[in-house]
C-alpha positions as CSV (number, residue, x, y, z in Angstrom):
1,X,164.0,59.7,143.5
2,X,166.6,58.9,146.1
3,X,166.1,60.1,149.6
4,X,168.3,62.7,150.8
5,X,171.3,61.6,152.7
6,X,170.0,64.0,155.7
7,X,166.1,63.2,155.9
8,X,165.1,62.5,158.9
9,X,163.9,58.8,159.7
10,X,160.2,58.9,160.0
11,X,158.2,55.7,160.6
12,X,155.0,55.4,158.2
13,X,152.4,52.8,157.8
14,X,150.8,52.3,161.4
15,X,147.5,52.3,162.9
16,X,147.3,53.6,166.2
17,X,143.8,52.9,168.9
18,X,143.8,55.8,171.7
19,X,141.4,54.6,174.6
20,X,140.5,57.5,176.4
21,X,138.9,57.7,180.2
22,X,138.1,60.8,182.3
23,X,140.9,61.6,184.7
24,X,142.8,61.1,187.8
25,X,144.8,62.7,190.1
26,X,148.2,62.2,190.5
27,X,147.9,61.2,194.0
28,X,145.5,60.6,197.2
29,X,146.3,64.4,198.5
30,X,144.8,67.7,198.4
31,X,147.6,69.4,196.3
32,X,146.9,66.7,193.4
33,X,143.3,66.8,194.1
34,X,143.3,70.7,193.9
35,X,144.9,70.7,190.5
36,X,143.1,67.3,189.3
37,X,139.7,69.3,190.1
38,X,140.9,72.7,188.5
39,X,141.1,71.6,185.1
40,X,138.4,69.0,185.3
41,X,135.7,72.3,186.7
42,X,137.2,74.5,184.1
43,X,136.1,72.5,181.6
44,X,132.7,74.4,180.0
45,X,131.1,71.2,178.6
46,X,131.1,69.9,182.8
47,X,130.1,73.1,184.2
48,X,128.0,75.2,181.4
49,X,127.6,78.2,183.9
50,X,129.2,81.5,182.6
51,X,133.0,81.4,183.6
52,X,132.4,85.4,184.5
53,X,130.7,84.2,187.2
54,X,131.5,80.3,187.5
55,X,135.2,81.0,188.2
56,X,135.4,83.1,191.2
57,X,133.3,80.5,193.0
58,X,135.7,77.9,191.8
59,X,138.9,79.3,192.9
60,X,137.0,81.3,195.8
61,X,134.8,78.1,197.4
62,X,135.1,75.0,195.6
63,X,138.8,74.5,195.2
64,X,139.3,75.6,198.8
65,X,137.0,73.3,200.2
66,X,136.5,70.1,198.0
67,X,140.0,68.8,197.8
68,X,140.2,68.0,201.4
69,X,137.1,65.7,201.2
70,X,137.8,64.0,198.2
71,X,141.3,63.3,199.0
72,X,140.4,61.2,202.0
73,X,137.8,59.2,199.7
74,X,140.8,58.8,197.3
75,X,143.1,57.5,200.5
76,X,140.7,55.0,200.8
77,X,140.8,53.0,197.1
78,X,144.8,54.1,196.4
79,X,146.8,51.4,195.6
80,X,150.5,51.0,194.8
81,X,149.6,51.2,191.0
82,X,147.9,54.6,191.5
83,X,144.1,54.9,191.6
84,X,141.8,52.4,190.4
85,X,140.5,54.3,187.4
86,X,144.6,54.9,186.1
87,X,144.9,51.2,187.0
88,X,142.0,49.6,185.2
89,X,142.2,51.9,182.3
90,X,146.2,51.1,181.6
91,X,145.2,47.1,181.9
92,X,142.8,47.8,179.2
93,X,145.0,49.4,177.2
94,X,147.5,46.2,177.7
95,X,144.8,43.9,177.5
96,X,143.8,45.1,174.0
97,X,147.3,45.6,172.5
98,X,148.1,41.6,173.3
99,X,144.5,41.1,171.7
100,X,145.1,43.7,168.4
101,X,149.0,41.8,168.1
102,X,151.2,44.2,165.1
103,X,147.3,45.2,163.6
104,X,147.5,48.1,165.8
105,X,149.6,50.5,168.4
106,X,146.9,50.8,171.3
107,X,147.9,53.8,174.3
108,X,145.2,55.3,176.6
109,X,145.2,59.0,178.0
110,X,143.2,60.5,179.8
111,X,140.8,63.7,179.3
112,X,142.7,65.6,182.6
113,X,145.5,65.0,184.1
114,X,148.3,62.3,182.9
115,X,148.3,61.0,180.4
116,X,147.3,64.3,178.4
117,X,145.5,63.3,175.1
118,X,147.3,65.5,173.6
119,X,150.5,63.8,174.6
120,X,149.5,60.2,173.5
121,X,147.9,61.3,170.2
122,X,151.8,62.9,169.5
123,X,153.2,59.3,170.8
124,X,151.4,57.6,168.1
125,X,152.2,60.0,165.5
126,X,156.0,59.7,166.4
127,X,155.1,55.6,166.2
128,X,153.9,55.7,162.7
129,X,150.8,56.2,163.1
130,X,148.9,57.2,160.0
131,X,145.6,56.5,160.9
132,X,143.9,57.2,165.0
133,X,141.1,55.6,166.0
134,X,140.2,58.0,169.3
135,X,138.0,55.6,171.4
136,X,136.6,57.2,174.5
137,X,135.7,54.8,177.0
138,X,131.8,56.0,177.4
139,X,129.2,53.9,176.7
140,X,126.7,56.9,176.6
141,X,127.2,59.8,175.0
142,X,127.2,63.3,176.8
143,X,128.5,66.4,176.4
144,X,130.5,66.3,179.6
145,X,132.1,63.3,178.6
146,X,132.3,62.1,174.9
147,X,132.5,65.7,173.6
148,X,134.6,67.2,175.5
149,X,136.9,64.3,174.8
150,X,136.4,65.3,171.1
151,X,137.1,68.9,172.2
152,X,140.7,67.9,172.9
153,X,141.0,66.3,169.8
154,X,140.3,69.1,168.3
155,X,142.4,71.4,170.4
156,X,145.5,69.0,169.1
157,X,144.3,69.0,165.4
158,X,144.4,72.8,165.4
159,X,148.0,72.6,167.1
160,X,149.5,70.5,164.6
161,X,150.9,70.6,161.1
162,X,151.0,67.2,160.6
163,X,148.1,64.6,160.6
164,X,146.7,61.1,160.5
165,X,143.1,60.1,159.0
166,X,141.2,59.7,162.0
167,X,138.1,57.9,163.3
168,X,136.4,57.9,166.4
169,X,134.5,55.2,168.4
170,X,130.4,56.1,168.5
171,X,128.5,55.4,172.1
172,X,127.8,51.9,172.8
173,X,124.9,51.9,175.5
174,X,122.4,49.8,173.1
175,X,125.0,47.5,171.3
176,X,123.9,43.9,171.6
177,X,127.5,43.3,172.5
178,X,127.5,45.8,175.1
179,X,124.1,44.3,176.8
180,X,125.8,40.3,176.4
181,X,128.7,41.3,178.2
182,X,127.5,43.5,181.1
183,X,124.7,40.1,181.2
184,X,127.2,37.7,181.7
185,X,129.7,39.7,183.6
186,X,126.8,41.0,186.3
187,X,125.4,37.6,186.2
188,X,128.9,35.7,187.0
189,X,129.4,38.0,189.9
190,X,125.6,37.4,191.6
191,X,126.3,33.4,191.5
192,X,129.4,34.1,193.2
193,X,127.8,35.7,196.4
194,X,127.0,33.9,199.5
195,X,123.7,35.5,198.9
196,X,120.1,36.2,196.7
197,X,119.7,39.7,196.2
198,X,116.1,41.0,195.9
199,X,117.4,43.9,193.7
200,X,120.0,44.9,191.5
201,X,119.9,48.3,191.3
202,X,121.9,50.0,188.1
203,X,123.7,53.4,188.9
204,X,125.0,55.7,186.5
205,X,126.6,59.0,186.9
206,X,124.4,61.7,187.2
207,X,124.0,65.0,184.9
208,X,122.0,67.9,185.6
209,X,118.7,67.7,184.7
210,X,119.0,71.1,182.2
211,X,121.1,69.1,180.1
212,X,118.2,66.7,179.5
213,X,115.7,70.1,178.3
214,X,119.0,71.4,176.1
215,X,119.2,68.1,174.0
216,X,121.5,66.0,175.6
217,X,120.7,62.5,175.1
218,X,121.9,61.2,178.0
219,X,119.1,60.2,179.9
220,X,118.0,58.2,177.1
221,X,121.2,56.3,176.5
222,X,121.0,55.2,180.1
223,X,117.6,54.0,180.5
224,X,117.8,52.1,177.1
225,X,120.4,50.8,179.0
226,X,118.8,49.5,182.0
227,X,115.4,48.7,179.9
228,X,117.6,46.2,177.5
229,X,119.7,45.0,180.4
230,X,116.5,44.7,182.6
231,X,115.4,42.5,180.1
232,X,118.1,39.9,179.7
233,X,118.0,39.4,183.7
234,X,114.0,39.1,183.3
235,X,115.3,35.6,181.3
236,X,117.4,34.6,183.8
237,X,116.7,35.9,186.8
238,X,112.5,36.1,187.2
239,X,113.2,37.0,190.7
240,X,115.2,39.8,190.7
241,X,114.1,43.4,190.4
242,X,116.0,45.7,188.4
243,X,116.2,49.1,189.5
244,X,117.6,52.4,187.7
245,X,119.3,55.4,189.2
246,X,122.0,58.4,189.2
247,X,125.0,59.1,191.7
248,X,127.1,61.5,192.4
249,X,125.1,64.7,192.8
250,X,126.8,68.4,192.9
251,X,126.2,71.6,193.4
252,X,122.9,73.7,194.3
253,X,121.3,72.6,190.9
254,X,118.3,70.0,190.3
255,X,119.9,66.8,188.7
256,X,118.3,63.3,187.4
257,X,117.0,61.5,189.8
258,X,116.3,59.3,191.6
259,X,119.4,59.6,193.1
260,X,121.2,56.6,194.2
261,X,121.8,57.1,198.2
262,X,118.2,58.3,198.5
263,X,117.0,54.9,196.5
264,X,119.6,52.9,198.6
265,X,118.1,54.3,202.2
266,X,114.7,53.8,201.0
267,X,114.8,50.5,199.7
268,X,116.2,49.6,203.2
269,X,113.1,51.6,204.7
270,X,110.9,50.0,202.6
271,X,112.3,46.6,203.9
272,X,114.9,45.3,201.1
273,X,117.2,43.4,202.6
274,X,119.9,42.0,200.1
275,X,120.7,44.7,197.1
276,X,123.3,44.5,194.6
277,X,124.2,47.4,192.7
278,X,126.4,48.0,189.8
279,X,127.7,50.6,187.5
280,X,127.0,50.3,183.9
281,X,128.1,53.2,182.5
282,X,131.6,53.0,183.2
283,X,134.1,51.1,182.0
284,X,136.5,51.1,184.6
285,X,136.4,50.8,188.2
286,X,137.3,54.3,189.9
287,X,136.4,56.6,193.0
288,X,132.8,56.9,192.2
289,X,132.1,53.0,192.0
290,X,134.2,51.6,194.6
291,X,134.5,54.8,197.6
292,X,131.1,56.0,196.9
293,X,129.2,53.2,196.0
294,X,131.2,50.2,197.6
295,X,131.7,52.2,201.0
296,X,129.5,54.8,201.4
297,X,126.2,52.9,199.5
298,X,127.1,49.9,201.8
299,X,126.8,52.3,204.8
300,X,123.6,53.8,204.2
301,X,122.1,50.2,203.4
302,X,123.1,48.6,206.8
303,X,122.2,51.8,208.6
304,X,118.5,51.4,207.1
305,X,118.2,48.3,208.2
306,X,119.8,46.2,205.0
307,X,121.8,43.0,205.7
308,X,123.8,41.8,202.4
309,X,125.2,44.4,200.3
310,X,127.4,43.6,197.0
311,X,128.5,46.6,194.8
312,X,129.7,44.7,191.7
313,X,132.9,45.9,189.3
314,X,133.1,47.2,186.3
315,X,133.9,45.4,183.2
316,X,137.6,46.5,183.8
317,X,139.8,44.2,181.5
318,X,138.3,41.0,182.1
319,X,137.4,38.7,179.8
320,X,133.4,39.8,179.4
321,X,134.8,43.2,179.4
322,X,137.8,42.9,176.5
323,X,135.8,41.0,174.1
324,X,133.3,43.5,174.0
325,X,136.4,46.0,173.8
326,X,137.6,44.1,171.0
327,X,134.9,43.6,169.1
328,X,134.1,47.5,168.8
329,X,137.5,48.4,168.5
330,X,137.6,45.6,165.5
331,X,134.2,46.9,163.6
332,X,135.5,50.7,164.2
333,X,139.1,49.6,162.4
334,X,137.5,47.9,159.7
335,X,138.6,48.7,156.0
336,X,142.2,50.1,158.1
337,X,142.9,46.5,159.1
């Protein structure tokens, strides 16, 4: 049957890879901050207190108050390409589409903010796109992070008449690939320093304890984590402890521990003197690894009594990095391409 002189030109055949991170704000100010923080608070997988009575201390405390200081710590890792977290996660994104050649159409969005999900997921429809792989960028699964990035893949399905097959990438904290490359990438940056550190200590975002008791696994991603990576550096580095903690603390609420600043001030106490620290559960460089562990960690360290300090990048879209990136992206395509 011959198409109709007036059908619409519609591009078929395509596989599309969405690499998905948590969010940015637009920019370093409190406006951006304000609206960058609405959403993200709003969101009941991050902040499972009833919104009866979560809300009015959002708008009526936090979103009055918050902006102002994290703002500032966003003035201080801004660059011309926006911040580090929209930076590093659109050089993935380019890094992998020169890797994945015509096999696939690779965008990245992020869960708040620009660019929407929701957005990109259309993009690669409009491209041809027949078939999604939705890969969010989080080595450990949680509820605040993975699922609520499913959450808005949902949100789209149910907005949409048509769709593509889709697929999503499962959490990576235990994949051999994933322990190799943090291995060699962490181990390249230590025989850089002009130092020996005594520890390296491995920080990942914090979670409130709760969500441990409810089921959330977490916890356990993270120190299978740090026990597999503690390994490898036993091989190759006998002298160097290995350390586990959790960063970034809010609210009134208990939440994993130790926490990172109080392990940083009392390893100084204690007498450490050179400490490395690095972020394995993100992907990307952003405000969290580079303001408050980079700036404020170093700070706390020299005020105890520290003398050499390193807070090591992320994976970003280097090479240790993308070839892990690849390879997942690869085994998660596989039977598409």
């Amino acid at each position: 049957m011959l198409k109709p002189a007036d059908h619409p030109h519609v591009i078929t055949g395509k596989i599309g890879v969405l690499l998905v991170n948590l969010g940015t704000p637009d920019a370093p100010d409190e406006a951006s901050v304000r609206r960058y923080l609405g959403e993200f608070l709003s969101d009941r997988r991050v902040v499972e207190i009833p919104q009866i009575l979560w809300q009015p201390i959002l708008r009526g405390l936090v979103l009055r108050t918050r902006p102002r200081k994290s703002a500032h710590a966003y003035s201080q890792v801004w660059s011309p390409e926006g911040s580090p977290l929209a930076a590093n996660t659109a050089a993935q994104a380019r890094a992998l589409q020169e890797r994945m050649g015509d096999a696939a159409i690779v965008r990245h969005a992020m869960r708040y903010q620009k660019p929407a999900m929701a957005a990109e997921l259309d993009r690669l429809l409009e491209d041809g796109c027949e078939r999604i792989l939705v890969a969010p960028l989080y080595p450990h699964y949680s509820g605040a992070t993975t699922a609520s990035a499913l959450d808005a893949v949902a949100d789209w399905i149910k907005a949409r008449r048509r769709l593509p097959a889709l697929r999503t990438l499962p959490p990576y904290h235990d994949d051999p690939a994933t322990i190799a490359a943090l291995h060699r990438d962490l181990s390249g940056q230590i025989a850089a320093l002009d130092f020996v550190p005594e520890l390296l200590l491995l920080s990942f975002h914090g979670m409130p304890e709760r969500t441990l008791r409810l089921g959330d696994p977490y916890h356990c991603h993270c120190h299978k984590s740090a026990r597999l990576l503690g390994e490898a550096f036993a091989a190759t580095h006998p002298d160097l402890r290995v350390a586990t903690s959790f960063q970034s603390r809010f609210g009134r609420a208990k939440w994993l521990e130790p926490a990172t600043d109080d392990v940083i001030k009392a390893e100084a106490a204690a007498g450490t003197r050179r400490l490395v620290i690095a972020a394995p559960g993100f992907s990307s460089d952003c405000l969290e690894t580079i303001e408050e562990l980079g700036i404020r960690g170093r700070e706390d360290f020299v005020e105890g009594g520290g003398t050499h300090f390193a807070a090591l990048t992320c994976l970003n879209a280097g090479d240790a990095g993308m070839d892990l990136l690849e390879t997942l992206i690869r085994r998660e395509l596989s039977g598409w391409i």
